[in-house]
N, C-alpha and C positions, 0 to 999 in steps of 0.2 A: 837159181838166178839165170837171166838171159845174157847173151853173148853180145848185147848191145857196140854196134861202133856208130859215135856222136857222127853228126856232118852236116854241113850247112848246104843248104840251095842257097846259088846266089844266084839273082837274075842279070845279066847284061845286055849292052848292046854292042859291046864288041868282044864279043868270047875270044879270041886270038890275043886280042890286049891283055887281059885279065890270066887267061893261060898263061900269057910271058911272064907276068907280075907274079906267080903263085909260084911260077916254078923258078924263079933268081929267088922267090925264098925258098927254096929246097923241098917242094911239092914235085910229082908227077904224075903224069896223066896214066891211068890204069884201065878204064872204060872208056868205051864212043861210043855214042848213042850217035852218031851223024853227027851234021853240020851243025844241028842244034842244040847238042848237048852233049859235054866228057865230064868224066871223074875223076878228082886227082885227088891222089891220095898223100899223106905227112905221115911220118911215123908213127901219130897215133890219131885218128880219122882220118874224115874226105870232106873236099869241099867238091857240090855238082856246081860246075856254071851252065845254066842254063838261056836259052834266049828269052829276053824279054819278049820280044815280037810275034813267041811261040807260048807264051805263059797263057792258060786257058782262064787263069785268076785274072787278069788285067794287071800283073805285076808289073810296078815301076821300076826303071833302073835305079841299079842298088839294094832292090829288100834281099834280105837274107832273112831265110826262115828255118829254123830247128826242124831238123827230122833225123834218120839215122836207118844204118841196116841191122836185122836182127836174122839170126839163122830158123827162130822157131814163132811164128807170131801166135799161133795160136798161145803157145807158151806164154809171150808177153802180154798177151789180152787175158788171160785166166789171172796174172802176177796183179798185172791193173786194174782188173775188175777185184780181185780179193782184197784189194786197198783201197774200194770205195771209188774209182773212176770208169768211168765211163767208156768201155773199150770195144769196138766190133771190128770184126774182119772185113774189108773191102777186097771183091775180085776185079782186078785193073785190069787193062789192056796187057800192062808192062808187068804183072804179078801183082802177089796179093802181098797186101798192107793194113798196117794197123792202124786206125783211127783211133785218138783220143782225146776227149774232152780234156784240156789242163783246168787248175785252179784257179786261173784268169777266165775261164770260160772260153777258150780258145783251141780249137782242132790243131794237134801234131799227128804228123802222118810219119808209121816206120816202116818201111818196105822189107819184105824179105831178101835176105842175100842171097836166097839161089834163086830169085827169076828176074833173069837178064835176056829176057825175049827181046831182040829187035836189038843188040847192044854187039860190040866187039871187042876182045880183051885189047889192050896196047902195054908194049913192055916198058913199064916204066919204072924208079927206085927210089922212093924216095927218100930225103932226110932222115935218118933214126934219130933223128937227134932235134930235133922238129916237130911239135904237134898242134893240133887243133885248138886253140881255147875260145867258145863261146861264151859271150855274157848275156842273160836276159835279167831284165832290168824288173824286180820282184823287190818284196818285203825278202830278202836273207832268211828271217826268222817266221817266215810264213808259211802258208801251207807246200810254198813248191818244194822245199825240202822234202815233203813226204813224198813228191812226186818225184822227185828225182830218186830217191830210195825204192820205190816201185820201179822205176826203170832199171834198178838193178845198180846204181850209181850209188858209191862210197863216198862221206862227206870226208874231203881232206883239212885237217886243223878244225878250231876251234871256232864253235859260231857267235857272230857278232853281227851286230846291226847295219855293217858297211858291204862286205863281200864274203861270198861263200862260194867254194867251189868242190864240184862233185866227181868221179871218176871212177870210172871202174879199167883203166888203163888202155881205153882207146879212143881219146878224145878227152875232152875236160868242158863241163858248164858250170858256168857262173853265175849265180846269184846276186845283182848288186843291187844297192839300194835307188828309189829312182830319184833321189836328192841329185838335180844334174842331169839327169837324163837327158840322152840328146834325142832329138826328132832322126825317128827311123822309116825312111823309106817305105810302102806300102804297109806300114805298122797293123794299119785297119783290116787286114788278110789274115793276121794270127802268127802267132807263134816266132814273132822279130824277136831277132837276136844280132849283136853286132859280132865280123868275123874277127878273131886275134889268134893269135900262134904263142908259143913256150917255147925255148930253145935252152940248153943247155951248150951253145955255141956264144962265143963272145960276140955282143953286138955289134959290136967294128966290123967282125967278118960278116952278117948279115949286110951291112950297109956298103961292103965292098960289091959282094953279090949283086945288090943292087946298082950299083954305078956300072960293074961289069958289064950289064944287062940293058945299060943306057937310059938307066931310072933311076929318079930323084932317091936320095941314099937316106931322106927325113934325119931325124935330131933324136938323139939319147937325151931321155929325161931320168936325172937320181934324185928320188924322193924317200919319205919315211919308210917305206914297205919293199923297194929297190930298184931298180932299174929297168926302164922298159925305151923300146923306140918306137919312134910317133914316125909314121906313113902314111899315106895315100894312093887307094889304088889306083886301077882303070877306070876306075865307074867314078868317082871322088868322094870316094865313103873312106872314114880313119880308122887304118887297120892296127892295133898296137902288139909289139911283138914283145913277150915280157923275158926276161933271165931268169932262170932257176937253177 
């Protein structure tokens, strides 16, 4: 299996905003690509913000798109192609990356983690305790399961027709059903997903962080399945951070 770590691209237009917001939740910044783009990393993935006004897709503020770093792609396009997708090496500017057809008929791009041509490390630490959770909005019980199993992603619990979530321990995506689904930001580009986090930290403390940091602290919601709080970032997309 591949060393896959989940991470979203977000695109912005004010990347300093969205950096403050990432890091009062216990994100930090690990890579600078320059003024147009950092990496910041959760205990388990990265979220890149990127600029909008530098996005070569025409991406709107707010899309967040599924992609991830992997140590061996050739590795993960042999994995993907043995499970019947669609998978080629691209030689990029910034390194080579794996293209993939998903089961929505939608290109996900994974970059390799050792080419950081044009980048600069920054020390940063973040959260252990803190991680990544993506949701894309699929049939649960559909084919992206098998894709998410080709990425090398373990289904956590039992499947059911509402939510599924996958992990291989550096990052987490989610499966939901799209009864509700909200309208996502350059959706029509491929590969949306909205961003959320996992905390094994009390949510109060989250929401203090947040007022610390001179941002709206949002509202704990307790439902059938448990507790999560409802935010809003820099961009005005809803970020939800769940308890486990």
């Amino acid at each position: 299996m591949t060393d896959l770590t989940l991470a979203a691209i977000r695109f912005t237009d004010d990347l300093p905003a969205m950096q403050h917001y990432l890091e009062a939740m216990g994100l930090a910044p690990v890579v600078s690509w320059g003024p147009g783009m950092v990496v910041l990393a959760s205990g388990a993935g990265q979220v890149w913000l990127h600029s909008a006004a530098g996005s070569t897709q025409g991406a709107p503020v707010g899309c967040t798109q599924l992609t991830g770093l992997v140590g061996d792609p050739d590795a993960l396009r042999d994995q993907l192609a043995e499970a019947g997708f669609e998978a080629t090496i691209v030689d990029e500017a910034y390194g080579r990356t794996v293209e993939v057809v998903d089961p929505l008929g939608e290109v996900v791009t994974f970059n390799d983690d050792g080419d950081r041509y044009g980048s600069r490390p920054v020390p940063g630490t973040p959260d252990p305790e803190t991680g990544l959770a993506l949701c894309r909005f699929t049939d649960p019980a559909g084919p992206y399961g098998a894709f998410a199993a080709a990425l090398g992603l373990a289904r956590l619990g039992e499947e059911n027709p509402w939510y599924v979530p996958y992990s291989a321990g550096r990052g987490t995506l989610g499966l939901h059903t799209t009864d509700g689904a909200p309208e996502l930001p350059g959706a029509e580009l491929g590969g949306a997903v909205t961003l959320g986090l996992v905390t094994t930290r009390p949510l109060a403390e989250i929401q203090d962080r947040l007022r610390d940091a001179g941002l709206d602290a949002g509202h704990v919601v307790d439902d059938e399945v448990g507790s999560h709080l409802v935010t809003v970032d820099a961009d005005g997309q809803r970020v939800l951070v769940h308890a486990v």
